[in-house]
N, C-alpha and C positions, 0 to 999 in steps of 0.2 A: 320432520326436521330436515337435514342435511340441507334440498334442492339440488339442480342439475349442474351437471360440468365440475364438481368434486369442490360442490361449494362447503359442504362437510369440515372440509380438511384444515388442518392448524396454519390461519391467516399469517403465522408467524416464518413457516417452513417454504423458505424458498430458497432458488438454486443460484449459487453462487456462480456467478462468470468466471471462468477460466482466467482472465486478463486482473482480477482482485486476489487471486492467491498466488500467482506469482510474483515473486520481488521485483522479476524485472520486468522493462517493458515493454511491450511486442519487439519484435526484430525487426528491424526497417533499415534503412541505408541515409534516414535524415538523423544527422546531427542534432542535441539539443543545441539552441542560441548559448554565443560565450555567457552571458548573463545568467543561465539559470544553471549552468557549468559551474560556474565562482561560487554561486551560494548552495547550491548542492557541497561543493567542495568545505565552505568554511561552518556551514551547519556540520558535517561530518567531523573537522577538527574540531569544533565547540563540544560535540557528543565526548570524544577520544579524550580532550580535556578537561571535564567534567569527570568523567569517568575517572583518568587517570589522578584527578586529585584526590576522590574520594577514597581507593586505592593505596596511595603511597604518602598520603596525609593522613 
């Protein structure tokens, strides 16, 4: 069974990149574009208010 090169191994089990479990994302000195700024920004108040209504509603 198995074969060579650790063909054995659970097809399922592989390694995560560093750059997918952090939140943020790499450090660079480029700006995202104002456009993905705005909808990053109103996706985040949509979450806040969402949240906030389930909350205090």
């Amino acid at each position: 069974m198995g074969g060579s090169n650790g063909a054995a191994q659970d097809p399922t089990a592989y390694i995560v990149p560093a750059r997918r479990v952090r939140l943020r994302p790499p450090a660079n000195d480029n700006r995202a574009p104002l456009g993905w700024r705005v909808r990053r920004l109103v996706v985040y108040l949509l979450i806040l208010a969402l949240i906030a209504g389930i909350v205090f509603i």
